[in-house]
N, C-alpha and C positions, 0 to 999 in steps of 0.2 A: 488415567482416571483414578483418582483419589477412593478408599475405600467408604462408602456412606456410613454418616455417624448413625450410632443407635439411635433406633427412635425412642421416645421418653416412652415406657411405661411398660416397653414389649420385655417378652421374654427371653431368655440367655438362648433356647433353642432360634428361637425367631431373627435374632439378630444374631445368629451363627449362621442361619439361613440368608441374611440380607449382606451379610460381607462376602457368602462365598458367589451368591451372585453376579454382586458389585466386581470381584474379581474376577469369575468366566467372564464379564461383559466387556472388562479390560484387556482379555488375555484374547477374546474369542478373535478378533481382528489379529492380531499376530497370527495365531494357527491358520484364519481363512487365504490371509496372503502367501505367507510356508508354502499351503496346499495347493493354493495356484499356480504357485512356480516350479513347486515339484512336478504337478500334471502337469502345467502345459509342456516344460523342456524335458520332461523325463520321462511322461507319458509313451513317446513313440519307441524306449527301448524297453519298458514293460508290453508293450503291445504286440513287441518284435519274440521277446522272449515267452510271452505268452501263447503265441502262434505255433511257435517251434515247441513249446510245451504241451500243446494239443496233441500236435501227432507225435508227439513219443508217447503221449498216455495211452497213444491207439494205436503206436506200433508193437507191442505186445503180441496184439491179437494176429496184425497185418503178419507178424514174423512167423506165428503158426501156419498161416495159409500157405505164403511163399516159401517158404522151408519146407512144408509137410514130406515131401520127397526124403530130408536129410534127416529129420524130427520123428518122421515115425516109423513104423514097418509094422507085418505082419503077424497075429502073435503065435510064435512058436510052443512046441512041447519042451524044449529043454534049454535052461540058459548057458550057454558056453563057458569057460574057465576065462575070465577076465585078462590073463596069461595071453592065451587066444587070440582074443580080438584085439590085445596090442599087439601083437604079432603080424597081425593084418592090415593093421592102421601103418607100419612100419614098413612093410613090405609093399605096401600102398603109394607112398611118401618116404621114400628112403633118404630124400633131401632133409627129412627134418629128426630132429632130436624131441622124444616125448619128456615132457616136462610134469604133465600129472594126465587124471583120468577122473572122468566123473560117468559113473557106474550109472544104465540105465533106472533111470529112480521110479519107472512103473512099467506096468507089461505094456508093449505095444513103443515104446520109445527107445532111442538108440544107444547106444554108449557114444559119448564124448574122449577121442582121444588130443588133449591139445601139446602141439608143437612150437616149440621153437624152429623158425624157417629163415630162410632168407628173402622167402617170396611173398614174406607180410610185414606190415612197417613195424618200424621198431615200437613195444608196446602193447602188442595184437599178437595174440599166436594163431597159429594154425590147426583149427577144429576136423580133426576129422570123424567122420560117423558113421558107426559097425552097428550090423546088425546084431545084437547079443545071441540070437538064437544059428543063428549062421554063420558069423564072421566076414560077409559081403559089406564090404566098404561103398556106405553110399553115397558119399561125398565128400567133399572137404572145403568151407570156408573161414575166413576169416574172422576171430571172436576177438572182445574185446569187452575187459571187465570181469568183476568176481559175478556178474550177471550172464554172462556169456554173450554179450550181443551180440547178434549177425551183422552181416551187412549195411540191411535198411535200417536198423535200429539205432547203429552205429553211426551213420551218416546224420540221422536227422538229432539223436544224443548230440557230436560234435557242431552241430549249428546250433542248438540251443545253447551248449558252452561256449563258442568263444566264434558263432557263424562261417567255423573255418578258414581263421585268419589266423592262429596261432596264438600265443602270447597276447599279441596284441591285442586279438578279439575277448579273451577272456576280459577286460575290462569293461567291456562292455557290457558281462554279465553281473560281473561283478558292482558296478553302475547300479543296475537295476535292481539286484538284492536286497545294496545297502539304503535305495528309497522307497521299497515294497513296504516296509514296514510303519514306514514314519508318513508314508500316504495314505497308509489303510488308519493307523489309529490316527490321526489327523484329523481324517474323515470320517471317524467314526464318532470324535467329539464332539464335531461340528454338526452332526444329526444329533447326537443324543439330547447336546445342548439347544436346539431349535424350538419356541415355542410354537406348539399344536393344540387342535381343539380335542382330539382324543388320544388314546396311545395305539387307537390301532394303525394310526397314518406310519406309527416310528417302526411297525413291524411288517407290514405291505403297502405297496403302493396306493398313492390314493387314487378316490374313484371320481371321474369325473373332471379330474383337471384336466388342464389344460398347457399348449407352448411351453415355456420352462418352467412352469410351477409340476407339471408331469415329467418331467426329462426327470426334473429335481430329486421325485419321488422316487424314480425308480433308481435311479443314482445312488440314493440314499439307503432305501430299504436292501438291496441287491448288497450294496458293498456291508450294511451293517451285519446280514449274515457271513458274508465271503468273509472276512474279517481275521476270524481265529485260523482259518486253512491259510489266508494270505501271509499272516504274521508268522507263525510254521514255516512256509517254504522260503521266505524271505531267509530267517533264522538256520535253516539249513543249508539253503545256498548260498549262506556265507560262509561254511565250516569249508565248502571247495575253495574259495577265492583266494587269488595270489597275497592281497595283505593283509585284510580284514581275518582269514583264515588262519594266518600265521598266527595272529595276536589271541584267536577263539583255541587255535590248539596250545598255544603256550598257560593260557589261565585253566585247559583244562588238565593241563602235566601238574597245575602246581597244587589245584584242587585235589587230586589223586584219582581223577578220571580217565588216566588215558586207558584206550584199549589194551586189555594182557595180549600175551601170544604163549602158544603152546611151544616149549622147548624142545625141539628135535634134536640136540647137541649129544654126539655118544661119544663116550668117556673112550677116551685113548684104553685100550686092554681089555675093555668090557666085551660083553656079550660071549658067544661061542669062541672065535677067533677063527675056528677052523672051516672049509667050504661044507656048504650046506645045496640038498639038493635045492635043485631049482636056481643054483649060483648065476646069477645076473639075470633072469628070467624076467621079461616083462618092463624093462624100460632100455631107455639110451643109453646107458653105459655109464653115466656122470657116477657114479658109486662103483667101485671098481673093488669093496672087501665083500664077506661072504652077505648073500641074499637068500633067505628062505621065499620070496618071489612075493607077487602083488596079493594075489588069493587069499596065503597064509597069513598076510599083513590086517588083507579085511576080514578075514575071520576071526582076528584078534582082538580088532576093531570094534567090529557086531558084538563080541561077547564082554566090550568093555561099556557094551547098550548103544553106539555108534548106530544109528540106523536110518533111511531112509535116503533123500537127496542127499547126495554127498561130493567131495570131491576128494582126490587120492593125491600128493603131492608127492611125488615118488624122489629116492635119497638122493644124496648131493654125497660130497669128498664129505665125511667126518659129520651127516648128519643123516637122520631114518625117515621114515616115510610119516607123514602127515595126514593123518585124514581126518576133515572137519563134516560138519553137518551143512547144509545150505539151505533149508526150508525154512525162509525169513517170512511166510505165512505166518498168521496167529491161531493157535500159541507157537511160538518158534520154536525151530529145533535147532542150534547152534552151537553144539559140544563139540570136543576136538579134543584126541588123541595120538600122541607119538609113540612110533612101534620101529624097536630096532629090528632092524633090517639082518641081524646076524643069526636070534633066535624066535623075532616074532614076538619078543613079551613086549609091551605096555610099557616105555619108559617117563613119562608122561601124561597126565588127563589136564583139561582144563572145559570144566561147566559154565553155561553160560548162567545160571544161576549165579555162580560165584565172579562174575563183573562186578566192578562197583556200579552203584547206582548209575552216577552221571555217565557211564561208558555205555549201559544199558540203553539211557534214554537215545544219546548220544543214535545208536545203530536205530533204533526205531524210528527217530526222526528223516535218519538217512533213508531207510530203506520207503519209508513213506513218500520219502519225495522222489524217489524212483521209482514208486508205483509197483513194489514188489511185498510187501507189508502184509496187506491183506490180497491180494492177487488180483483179480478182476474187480470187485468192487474200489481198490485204492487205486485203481488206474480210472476205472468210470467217473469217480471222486473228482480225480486231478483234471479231468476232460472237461467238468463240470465247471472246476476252481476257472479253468485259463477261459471258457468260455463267460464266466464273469467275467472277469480283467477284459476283455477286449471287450465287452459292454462297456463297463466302467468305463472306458477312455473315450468310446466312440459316445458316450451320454457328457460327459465333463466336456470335451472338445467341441459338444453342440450347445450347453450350456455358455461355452465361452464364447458360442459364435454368434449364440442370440443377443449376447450383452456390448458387439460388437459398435465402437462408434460409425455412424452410416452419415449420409449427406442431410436427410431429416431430418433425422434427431442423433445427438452426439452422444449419446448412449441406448442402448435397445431395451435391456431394461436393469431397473436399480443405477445406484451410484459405485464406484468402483472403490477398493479399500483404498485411503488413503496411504502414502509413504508414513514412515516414522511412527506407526501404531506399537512399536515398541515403549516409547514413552509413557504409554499410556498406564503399562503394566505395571503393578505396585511393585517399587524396587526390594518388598521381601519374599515377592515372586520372583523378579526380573534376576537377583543374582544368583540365586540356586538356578534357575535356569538358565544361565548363561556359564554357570560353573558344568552342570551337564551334558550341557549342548558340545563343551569344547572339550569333556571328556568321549563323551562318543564321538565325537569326529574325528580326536586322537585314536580312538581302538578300533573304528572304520572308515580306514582314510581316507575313501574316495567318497564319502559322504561329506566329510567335515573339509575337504576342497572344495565341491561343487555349491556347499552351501557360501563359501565364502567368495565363489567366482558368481552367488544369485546377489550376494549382499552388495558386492560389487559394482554389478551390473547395474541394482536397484540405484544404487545411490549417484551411480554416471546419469543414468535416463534422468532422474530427477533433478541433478545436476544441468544438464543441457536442455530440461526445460524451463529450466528459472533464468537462463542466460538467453531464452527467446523472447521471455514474457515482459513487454516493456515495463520500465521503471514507473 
């Protein structure tokens, strides 16, 4: 559709107003058909991923219940020497190698000792958990993540990435990522641009409808809020994905976003040289020069302001101990300091102030969509987010069932969009958009295939009905 000429007389506002019209009206058909085809064949791996996103935002909580045994203890008068309760976790587990330690981060919770084993897959260490006031080992499973995930959290984590298929499955997350975005504002143009008799229809459901003019509304208003959370988790589920991921971390090396790290590297000759007490004190062995031991490391730590949840990454051949913050709550705590291992001084800080910007936003987004952000409210959040999305599908899917052709009538209701609404689009719309369309589908590749296996598809169907329709 041709953009409408000015009318005689109006004003430059008016007929600013009457071409951009003229052009949603052209364009709004291309977006409504996009949306279709995205919902209906992409729908059931949003639906799939939204499920499995449910219960990870609630296995948080589940994993305090079930754990409580390993998670908590009783609170003591005196906290033991961290020395100590590796000691315990070691002699507990002598099959495994301690690799770090994360320090009970309140009264009443355990210490985390995690190993390298042979008896957890490759990936996953082995958590074991001391009482701090006691040194009673009360357990030991399997963690996985700078989260620590247990078990259950772990399992239903891995269904949501890739349904436990490996490799393979991860496409299928990856799938759904790259069309979470392009279905949520899709759909969100498609209400805003809908003519209504007030505006309160565009912010709640309307009252009083009816069949799919009510499916419609709540389709509509539901996804116009879910919107901003959906386009967020989309965008961060693709900084994990196998290609789309590769392309998001390479633009953000070049912008100067990637994440710093804290330098553990100690200089050949440096520090004491000579044994110090406490020499090897408190870990596996992999550091074999002098150790002024874990204790002394975190009291170097605490006095370099290191405080609260933490984790200890204890020295390697030719580097020192590591200890970062982990309370990605707001406001975060996430500094980090390297402490040689020879005399305990500070060879290294790095603040999380001092990230660049985009590495900043980069972790907030991450940790958001892991529901560890704001802590119980950004999990209730995301519970909230997947319980839209599986509305959405199950309202879009009844919407498409009502307009289904039947034996009575050949459509249920409305006419369907016609093929080739691309024409319609003013071509100084049509080529900027088909310049960007083919740019994002180069930098998310599993978007910019599947759109071209729907363009495909479109033009076969429409194909093989013109070869039935007599001449």
């Amino acid at each position: 559709m041709a953009i409408d000429a000015p009318v005689q007389g109006s004003t430059e506002t008016e007929q600013e107003t009457a071409a951009g019209t003229s052009t949603w009206s052209a364009l709004r058909p291309l977006v409504l058909r996009i949306h279709f085809y995205a919902g209906l064949l992409i729908a059931p791996l949003l639906l799939i991923a939204a499920a499995s996103g449910l219960l990870y935002a609630l296995s948080f909580q589940a994993e305090k219940i079930i754990y409580s045994h390993e998670l908590e203890v009783p609170v003591g008068d005196r906290t033991l020497p961290l020395a100590d309760q590796v000691k315990a976790a070691q002699a507990a587990r002598p099959d495994g190698t301690v690799t770090a330690v994360w320090p009970s981060p309140e009264d009443g919770a355990t210490t985390r000792v995690l190993m390298s084993s042979p008896q957890v897959e490759e990936g996953k260490s082995l958590a074991v958990f001391v009482d701090p006031y006691t040194a009673e080992v009360r357990g030991s499973l399997a963690s996985y993540g700078s989260s620590g995930a247990l078990p259950v959290r772990t399992w239903i984590d891995e269904l949501h990435r890739d349904l436990h298929l490996g490799d393979l499955g991860r496409h299928y997350s990856e799938l759904a990522a790259s069309w979470l975005w392009v279905v949520a504002l899709g759909g969100l143009l498609l209400w805003l641009g809908r003519r209504r008799r007030n505006k309160r229809a565009l912010l709640v459901p309307e009252r009083g409808a009816k069949g799919r003019r009510r499916t419609l509304s709540w389709h509509g208003t539901v996804g116009l809020w879910a919107t901003i959370g959906l386009v967020m988790l989309s965008a961060t589920g693709l900084t994990w994905s196998r290609y789309a991921g590769e392309n998001i971390g390479a633009v953000q090396d070049q912008l100067g976003g990637a994440t710093p790290a804290v330098s553990a590297e100690i200089t050949p000759g440096a520090g004491g040289g000579g044994d110090h007490d406490g020499h090897g004190a408190g870990h596996g062995g992999a550091h074999h020069g002098a150790d002024v031991g874990i204790d002394k490391a975190l009291e170097s730590a605490r006095a370099a302001g290191i405080a609260g949840k933490m984790t200890i990454v204890l020295p390697g051949e030719g580097t020192g101990y590591v200890i970062r913050e982990t309370d990605a709550t707001f406001p975060v705590h996430l500094d980090s300091v390297a402490v040689d291992p020879a005399d305990g001084k500070v060879i290294d800080e790095l603040r999380f102030a001092d990230y660049p910007v985009l590495a900043q936003l980069t972790r907030f987004g991450i940790d958001a969509h892991m529901g560890v952000f704001l802590g119980l409210a950004n999990q209730l959040a995301l519970a909230v987010l997947m319980v839209a999305v599986i509305l959405l599908t199950f309202w879009g899917y009844r919407m498409w069932w009502l307009r289904r052709p039947t034996k009575d009538r050949k459509l249920g209701v409305g006419r369907a969009i016609p093929r080739g609404t691309w024409r319609r689009v003013p071509l100084v719309v049509l080529l900027p958009l088909i310049a960007v369309t083919a740019l994002v589908g180069w930098f998310v590749p599993l978007l910019g295939i599947t759109l071209v296996a729907f363009l495909v598809l479109d033009l076969a169907v429409g194909w093989a009905q013109k070869l039935r329709t007599p001449a």
